[in-house]
C-alpha positions in Angstrom: -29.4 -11.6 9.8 -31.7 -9.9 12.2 -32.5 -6.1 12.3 -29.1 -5.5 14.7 -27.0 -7.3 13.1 -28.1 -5.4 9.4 -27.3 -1.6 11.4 -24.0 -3.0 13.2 -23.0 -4.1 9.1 -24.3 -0.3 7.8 -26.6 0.8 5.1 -24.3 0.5 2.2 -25.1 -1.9 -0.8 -29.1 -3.4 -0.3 -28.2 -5.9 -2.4 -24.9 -7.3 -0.7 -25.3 -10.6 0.7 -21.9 -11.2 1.7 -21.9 -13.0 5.0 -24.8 -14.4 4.2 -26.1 -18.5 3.9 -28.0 -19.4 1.1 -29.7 -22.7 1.0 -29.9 -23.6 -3.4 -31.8 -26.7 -3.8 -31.0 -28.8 -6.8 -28.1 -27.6 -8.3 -26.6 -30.1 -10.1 -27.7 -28.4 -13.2 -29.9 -26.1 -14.8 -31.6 -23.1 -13.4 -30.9 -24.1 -9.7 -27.1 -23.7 -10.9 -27.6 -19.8 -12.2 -29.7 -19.2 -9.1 -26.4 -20.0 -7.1 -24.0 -18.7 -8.9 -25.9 -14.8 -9.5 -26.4 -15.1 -5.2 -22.1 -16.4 -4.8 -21.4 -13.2 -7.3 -23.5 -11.0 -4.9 -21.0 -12.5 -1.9 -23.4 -15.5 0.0 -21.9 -18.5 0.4 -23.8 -21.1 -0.9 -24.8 -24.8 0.4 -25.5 -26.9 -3.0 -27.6 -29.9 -2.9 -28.5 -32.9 -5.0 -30.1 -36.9 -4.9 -26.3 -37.7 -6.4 -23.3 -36.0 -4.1 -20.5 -36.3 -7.1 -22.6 -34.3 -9.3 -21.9 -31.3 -7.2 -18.1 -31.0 -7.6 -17.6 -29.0 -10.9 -20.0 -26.4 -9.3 -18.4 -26.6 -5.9 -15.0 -25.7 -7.3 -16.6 -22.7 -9.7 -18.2 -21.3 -6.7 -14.9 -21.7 -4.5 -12.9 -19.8 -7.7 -15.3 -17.0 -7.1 -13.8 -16.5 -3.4 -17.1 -18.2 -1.5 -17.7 -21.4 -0.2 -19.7 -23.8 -1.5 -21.1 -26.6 1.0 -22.5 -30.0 -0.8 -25.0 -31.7 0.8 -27.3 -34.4 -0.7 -30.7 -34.0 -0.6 -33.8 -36.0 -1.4 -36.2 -33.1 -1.0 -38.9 -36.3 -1.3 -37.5 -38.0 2.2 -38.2 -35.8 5.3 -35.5 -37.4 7.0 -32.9 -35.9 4.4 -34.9 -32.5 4.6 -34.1 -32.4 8.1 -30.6 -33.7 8.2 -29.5 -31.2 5.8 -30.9 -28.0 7.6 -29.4 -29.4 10.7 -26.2 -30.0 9.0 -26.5 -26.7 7.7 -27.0 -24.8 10.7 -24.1 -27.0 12.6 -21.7 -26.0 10.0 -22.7 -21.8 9.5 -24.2 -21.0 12.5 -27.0 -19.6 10.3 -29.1 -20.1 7.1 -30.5 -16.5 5.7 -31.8 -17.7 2.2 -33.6 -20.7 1.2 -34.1 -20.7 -2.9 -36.5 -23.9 -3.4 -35.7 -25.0 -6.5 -35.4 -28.6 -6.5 -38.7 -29.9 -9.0 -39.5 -32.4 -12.0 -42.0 -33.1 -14.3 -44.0 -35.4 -16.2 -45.3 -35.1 -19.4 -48.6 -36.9 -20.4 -51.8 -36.4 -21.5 -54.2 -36.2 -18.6 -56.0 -39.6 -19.1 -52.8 -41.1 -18.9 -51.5 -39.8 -15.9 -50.6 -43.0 -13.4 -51.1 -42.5 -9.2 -47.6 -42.8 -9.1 -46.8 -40.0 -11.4 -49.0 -37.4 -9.7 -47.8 -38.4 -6.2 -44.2 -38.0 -8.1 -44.6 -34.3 -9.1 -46.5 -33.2 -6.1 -43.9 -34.4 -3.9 -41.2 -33.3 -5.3 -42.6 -29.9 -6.7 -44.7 -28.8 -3.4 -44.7 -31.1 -0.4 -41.3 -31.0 -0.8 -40.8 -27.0 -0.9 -43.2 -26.9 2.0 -41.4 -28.7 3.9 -37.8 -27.4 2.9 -39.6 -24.1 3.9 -40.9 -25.3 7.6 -37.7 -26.9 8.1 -35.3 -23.5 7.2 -38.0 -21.2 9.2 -37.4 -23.1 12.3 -33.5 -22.0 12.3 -35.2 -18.1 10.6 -37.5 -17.5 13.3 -34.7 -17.6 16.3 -32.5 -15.1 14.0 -35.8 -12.9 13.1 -34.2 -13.1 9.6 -35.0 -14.8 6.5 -35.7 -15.2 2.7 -37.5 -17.7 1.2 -37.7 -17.9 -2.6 -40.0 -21.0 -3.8 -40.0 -21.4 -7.6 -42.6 -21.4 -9.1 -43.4 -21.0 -13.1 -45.6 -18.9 -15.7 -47.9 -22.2 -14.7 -48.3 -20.7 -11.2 -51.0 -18.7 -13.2 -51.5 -20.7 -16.5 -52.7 -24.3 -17.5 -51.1 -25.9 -20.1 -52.2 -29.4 -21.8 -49.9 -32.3 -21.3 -48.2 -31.3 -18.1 -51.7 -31.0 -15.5 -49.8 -33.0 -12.2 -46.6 -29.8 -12.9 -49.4 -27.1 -13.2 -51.2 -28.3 -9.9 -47.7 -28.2 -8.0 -46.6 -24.9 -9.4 -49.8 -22.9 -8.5 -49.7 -25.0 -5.0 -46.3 -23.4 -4.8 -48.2 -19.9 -4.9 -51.1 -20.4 -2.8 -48.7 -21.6 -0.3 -46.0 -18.8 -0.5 -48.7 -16.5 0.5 -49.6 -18.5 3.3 -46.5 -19.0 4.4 -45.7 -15.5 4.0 -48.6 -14.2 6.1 -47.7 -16.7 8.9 -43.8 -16.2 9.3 -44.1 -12.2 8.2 -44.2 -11.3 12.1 -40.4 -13.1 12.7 -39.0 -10.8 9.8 -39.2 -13.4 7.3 -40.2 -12.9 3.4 -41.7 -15.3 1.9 -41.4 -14.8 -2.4 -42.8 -17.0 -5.6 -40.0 -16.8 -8.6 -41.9 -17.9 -11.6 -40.0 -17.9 -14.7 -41.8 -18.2 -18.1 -40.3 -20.3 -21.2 -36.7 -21.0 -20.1 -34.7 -23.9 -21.9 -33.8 -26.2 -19.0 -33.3 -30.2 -18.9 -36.5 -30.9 -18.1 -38.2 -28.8 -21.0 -35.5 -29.4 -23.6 -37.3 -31.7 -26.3 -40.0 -28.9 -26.7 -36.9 -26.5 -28.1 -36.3 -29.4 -30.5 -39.3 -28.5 -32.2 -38.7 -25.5 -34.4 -42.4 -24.7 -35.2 -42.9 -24.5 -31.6 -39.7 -22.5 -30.2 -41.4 -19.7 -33.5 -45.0 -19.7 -32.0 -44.1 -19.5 -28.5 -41.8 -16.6 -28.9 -44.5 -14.7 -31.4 -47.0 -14.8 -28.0 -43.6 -13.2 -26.2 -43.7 -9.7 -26.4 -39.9 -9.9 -26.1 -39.4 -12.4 -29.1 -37.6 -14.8 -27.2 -37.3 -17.1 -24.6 -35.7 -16.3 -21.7 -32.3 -16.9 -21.2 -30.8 -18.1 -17.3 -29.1 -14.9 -16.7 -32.4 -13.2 -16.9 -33.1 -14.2 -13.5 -30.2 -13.2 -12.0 -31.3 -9.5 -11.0 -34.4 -10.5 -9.3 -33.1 -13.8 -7.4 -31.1 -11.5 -5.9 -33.3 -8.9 -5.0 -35.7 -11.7 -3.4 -32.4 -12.9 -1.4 -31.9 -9.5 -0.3 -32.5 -6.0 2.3 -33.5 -4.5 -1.1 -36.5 -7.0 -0.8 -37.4 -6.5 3.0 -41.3 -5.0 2.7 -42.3 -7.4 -0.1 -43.8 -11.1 0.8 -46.3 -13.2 -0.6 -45.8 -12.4 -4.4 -45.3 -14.5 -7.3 -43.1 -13.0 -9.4 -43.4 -13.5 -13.2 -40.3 -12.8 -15.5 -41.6 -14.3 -18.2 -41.1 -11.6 -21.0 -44.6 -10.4 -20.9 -46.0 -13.8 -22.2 -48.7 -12.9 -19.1 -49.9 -10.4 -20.3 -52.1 -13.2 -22.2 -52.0 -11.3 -25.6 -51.9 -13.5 -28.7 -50.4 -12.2 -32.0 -52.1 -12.1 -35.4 -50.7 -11.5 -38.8 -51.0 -8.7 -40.2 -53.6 -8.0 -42.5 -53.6 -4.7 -44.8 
């Protein structure tokens, strides 16, 4: 939505998006799905993607019960054929696309001396070749408009290394370094470029770790909130990033994470 078009629509709510077009990679489950539905409650219309096309109905019909449209497209954000095909697609059926939320991602977990060629090259394209080029594709249907949001996802591992999981960390601070360089590029054709990077969420790729009820204690005594986050606790500031409310920040990552940042560690207490 460029600059005229925000003053013909009036001040009013910052945070409205109706008659906006969200892009929500990867929302056949998990986070990607909370992403969409907190932007469809704030009044975008949503296109929903996935590798597997039937996996999008039960979504598609709760977004359409919410009074927006929800447009499924499949999307192998690994294939730049399909990356292009679907912003084309896109922008044949809306007219527009204001909001990109990369979410699509995966990971691997092994230790580092096992890691195979294949299973770095896995991560790293899905995780950040893949946003990067989800990103190029949706800029060059932004910068006609002079409008846009893009929202990579990122992770507490934007900023942290953690054993076990070195091909995810590499993406996810990729995913920074290039939302700032994306952001400095496409700032002058009035699009944002923002890093989401959630801490400790329970999601289908993390799942076994919350099986393990010695681990689920430590990691939330290292949370100054004593827990780990739960989806809705992204809904505020997914929003925000798809919104005016969000027009003069770009290039941040973005940590909700419950403070686990802050890098303290806890010790008993000893009297």
């Amino acid at each position: 939505m460029s600059d005229e078009r925000r003053a013909a629509k009036g001040e009013g709510n910052l945070f409205d998006l109706t008659g906006k077009v969200a892009i929500v990679t990867g929302t056949s489950r998990g986070l990607g799905q909370y992403f969409g539905r907190a932007l469809a409650k704030a009044g975008a219309d949503l296109v929903i993607t996935s590798r597997h096309l039937e996996t999008l109905k039960p979504f598609k019909d709760e977004i359409e019960a919410l009074g927006r449209k929800a447009f499924p497209v499949e999307l192998d954000v690994c294939n730049y054929n399909s990356i292009q095909q679907l912003v084309d697609t896109v922008a044949h059926e809306f007219g527009t696309i204001d909001i990109l939320v990369n979410n699509a991602g995966c990971n691997i977990r092994k230790p580092a001396l096992e890691i195979t060629w294949e299973d770095w090259n896995t991560v790293l394209d899905t995780n950040l070749r893949g946003s990067f080029f989800m990103a190029q594709a949706a800029a060059r249907k932004m910068i006609p408009q002079k409008y846009g949001r893009i929202i990579n996802i990122g992770s507490v591992t934007s900023v942290f290394g953690y054993a076990g999981i070195t091909p995810y960390c590499a993406s996810r601070g990729g995913v920074k370094q290039m939302t700032a360089s994306l952001a400095d590029e496409w700032g002058r054709h009035g699009i944002t470029v923002n890093c989401l990077a959630p801490g400790w969420f329970k999601t289908q790729q993390n799942k076994v770790l919350y099986e393990d009820v010695e681990w689920v204690e430590y990691i939330c005594d290292r949370i100054p909130l004593k827990r780990p986050g739960q989806p809705n606790d992204l809904d505020g500031i997914i929003v925000f990033l798809a919104s005016d409310a969000s027009q003069y920040l770009t290039g941040q990552t973005i940590l909700v994470d419950g403070g686990i940042s802050t890098g303290a560690t806890r010790a008993a207490s000893k009297k």
